[in-house]
C-alpha positions in Angstrom: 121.0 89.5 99.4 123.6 88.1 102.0 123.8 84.8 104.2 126.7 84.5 106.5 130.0 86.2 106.5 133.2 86.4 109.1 136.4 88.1 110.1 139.2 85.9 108.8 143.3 87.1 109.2 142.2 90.8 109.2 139.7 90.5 106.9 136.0 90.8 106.5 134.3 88.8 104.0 131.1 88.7 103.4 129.5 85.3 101.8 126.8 84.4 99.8 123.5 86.4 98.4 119.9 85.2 99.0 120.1 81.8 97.1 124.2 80.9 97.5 126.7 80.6 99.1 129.3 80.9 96.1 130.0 84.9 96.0 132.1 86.7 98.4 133.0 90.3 98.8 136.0 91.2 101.2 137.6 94.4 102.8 140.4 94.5 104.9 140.0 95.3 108.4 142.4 97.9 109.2 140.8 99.0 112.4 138.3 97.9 114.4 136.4 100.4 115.7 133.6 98.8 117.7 132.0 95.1 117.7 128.6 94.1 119.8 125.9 92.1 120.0 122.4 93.8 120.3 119.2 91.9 121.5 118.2 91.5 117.6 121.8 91.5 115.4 125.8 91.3 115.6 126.8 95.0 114.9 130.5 95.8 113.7 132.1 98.7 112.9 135.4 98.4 110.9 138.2 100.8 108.9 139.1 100.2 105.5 141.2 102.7 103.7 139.1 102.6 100.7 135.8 102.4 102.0 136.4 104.6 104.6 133.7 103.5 108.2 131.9 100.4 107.2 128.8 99.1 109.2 127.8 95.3 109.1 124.9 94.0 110.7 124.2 90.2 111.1 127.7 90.2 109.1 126.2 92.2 106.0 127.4 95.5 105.1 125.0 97.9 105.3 127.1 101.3 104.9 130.5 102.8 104.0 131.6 105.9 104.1 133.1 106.0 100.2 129.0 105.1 98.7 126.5 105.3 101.0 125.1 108.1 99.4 124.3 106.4 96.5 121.6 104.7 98.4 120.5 106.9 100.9 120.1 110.1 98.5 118.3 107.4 95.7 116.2 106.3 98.4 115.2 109.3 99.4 114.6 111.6 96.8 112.9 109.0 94.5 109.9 108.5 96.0 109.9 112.0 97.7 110.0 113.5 94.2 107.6 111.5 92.4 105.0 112.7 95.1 103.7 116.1 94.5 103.7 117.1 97.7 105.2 114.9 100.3 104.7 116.8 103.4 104.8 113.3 105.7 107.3 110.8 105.5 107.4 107.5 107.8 111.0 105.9 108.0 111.5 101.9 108.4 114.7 100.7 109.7 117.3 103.3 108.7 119.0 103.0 112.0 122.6 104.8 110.7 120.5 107.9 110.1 121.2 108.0 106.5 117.3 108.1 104.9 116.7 111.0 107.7 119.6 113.1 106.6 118.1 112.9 102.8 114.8 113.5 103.4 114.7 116.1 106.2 116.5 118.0 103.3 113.6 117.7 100.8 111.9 121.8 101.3 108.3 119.7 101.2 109.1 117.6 103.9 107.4 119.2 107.3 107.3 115.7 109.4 109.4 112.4 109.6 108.6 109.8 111.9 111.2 107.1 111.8 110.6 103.4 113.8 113.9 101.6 114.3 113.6 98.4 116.0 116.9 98.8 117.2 118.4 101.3 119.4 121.8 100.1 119.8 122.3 100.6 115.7 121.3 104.3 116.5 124.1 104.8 119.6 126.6 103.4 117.7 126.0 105.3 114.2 125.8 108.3 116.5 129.2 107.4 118.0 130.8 105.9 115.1 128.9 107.7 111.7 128.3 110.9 112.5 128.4 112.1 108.7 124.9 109.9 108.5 123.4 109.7 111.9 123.6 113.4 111.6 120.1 112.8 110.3 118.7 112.6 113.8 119.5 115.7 114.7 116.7 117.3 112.3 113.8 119.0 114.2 112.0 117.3 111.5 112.8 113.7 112.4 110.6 112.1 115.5 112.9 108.7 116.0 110.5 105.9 118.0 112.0 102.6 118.8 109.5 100.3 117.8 108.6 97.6 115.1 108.1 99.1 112.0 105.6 96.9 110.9 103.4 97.0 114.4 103.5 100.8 113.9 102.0 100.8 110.2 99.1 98.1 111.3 98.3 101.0 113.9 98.4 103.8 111.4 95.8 104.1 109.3 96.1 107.2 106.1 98.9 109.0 107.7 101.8 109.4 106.0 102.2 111.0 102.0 105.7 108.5 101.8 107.0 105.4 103.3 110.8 104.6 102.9 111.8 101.1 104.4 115.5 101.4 104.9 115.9 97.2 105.5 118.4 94.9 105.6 118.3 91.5 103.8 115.0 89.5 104.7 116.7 87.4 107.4 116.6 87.9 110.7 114.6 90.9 112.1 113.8 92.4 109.1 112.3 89.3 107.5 108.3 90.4 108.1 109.5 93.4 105.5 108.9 91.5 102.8 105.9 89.9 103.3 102.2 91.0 101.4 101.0 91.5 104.5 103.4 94.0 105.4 103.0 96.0 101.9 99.0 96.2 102.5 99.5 97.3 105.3 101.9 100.2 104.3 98.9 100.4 101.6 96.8 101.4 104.3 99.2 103.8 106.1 99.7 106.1 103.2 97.3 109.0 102.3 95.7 108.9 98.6 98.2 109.1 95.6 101.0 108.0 98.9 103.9 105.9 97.7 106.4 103.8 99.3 109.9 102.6 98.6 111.2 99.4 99.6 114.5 98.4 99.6 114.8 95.6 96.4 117.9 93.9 96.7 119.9 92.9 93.8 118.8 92.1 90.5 122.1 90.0 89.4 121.7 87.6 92.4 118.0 87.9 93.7 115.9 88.4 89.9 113.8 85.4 91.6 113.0 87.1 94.7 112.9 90.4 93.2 110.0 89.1 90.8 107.6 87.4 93.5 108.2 90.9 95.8 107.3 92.8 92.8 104.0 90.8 92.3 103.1 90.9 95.9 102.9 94.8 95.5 101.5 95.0 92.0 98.8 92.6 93.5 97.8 96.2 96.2 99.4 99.3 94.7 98.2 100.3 90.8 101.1 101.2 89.8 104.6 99.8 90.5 108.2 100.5 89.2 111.5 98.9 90.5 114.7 101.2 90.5 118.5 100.6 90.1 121.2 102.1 91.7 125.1 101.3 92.1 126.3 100.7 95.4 130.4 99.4 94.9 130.1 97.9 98.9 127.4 95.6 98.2 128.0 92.5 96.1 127.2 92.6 92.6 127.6 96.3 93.0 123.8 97.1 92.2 120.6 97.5 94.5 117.3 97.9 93.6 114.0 100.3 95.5 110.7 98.8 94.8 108.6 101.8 94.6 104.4 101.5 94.6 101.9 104.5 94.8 98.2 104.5 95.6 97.5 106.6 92.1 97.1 105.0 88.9 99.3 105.6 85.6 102.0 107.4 87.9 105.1 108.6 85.5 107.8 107.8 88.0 110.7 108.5 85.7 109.9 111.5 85.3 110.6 113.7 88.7 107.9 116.5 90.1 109.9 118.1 91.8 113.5 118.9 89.5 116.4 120.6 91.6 118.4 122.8 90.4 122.0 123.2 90.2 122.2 125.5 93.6 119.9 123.2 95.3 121.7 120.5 94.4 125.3 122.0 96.0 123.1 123.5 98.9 121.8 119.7 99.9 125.4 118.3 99.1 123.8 115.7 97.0 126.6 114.1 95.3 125.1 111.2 93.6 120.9 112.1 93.0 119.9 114.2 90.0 117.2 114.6 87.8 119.1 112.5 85.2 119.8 109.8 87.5 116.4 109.5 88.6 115.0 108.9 85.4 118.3 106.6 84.5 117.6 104.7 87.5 114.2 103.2 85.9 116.2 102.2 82.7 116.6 98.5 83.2 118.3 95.6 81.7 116.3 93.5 78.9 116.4 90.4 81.5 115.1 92.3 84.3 112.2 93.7 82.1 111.4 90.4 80.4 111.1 89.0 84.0 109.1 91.4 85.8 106.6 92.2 82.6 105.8 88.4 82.7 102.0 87.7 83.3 
């Protein structure tokens, strides 16, 4: 979804999606709070008085305080409730701790592995974003630092969900979003498992988004793609592309339904039941284009 971006007079602007180079989102930079280069990505940490702690890798936002659970909690409990019992969850990427702090909340959950490729993103969401890196601190979650993709070609029927908590497919998150990689996640998952891949936007990336959603309808039997409103990202709208093993899945329709106590004990303020089943509700464009033969 992004290409290049840069601090300009106190300002961060981020410019361009997948395809151009003509849309630009900005914040202004009222503090910054920590800026480094890891051995994979360019990691900035920056104040805005709206937006509250934004993280930018590779000069992308990834996270602010003000929305990020609109993503993480969508992320999360989708998939997790469309399987009927998803006891074991493997986590992709997710390095600010976000995807772990949903889904160690989920009472099915008994095991999360999570492989982030880089560590540094972890030590500095730890120091920086507690109220996501919190995540970590689960006795549920078993954090590796590793490639993602080397650990699902070693894992064969393991894991009941697969979240892949990515950044855009440049850089070291580019072999995310390749067939290979969803067979192999194919192969990772137990019976009736399901994944859920982030899906960029469909306002910018509907090209994109329609060869990714092919290359897993050509493995998984049933596919879906899911919306959800994120006002940090440009366009303001991200997508999950979710696949499952099982045939004729329903995934607008949630297994597992919370309740309104559940829902305050979690602190979920943006996933419900209704939004679930809202988030599947697309566009006429975005249907026409990914019902194409």
């Amino acid at each position: 979804m992004h290409q290049t971006a840069g601090e300009t007079n106190g300002w961060f602007t981020e410019v361009g999606v997948l395809n151009s180079k003509e849309v630009t989102i900005s914040m202004k930079i009222n503090q910054v709070i920590e800026q480094r280069k890891s051995e994979f990505q360019n990691i900035l940490v920056f104040q805005n008085d709206v937006f509250g702690r934004c993280l930018v890798l590779d000069n992308a936002v990834q996270c602010t305080e003000l929305d990020e659970h609109s993503y993480q909690e969508m992320g999360a409990f989708i998939p997790l409730n469309i399987h009927p019992n998803p006891k074991r969850v493997l986590i992709i990427g997710g390095g600010d701790g976000g995807i772990a702090r949903e889904v160690c909340k989920h009472p099915c959950v008994e095991e999360i592995v999570q492989c982030e490729i880089d560590k540094e993103v972890v030590e500095v969401s730890k120091k920086h974003l507690p109220f996501m890196a919190k995540g970590f601190d689960s006795p549920k979650v078993n954090l590796l630092f590793d490639d993602g993709y080397k650990y699902v070609l070693e894992h064969k029927n393991e894991f009941d969900v697969i979240i892949t908590d990515s950044s855009d497919p440049i850089g070291p998150a580019v072999t995310l979003f390749q067939t290979e990689y969803y067979q192999a996640l194919f192969e990772c998952l137990r019976p009736g498992g399901i994944i859920c891949c982030q899906g960029e936007s469909y306002w910018f990336d509907l090209k994109f988004i329609k060869s990714l959603y092919k290359k897993v309808k050509s493995i998984f039997p049933s596919v879906a793609y899911a919306s959800t409103a994120v006002a940090s990202y440009p366009s303001g709208q991200i997508g999950f592309l979710i696949g499952c093993k099982g045939t004729n899945v329903n995934f607008e329709e949630p297994l597992h339904k919370f309740t309104e106590k559940q829902c305050e004990d979690m602190d979920l303020k943006y996933y419900s039941a209704k939004m679930h089943q809202a988030a599947f509700t697309l566009p006429r464009f975005v249907e026409k284009e990914l019902n194409q033969p």
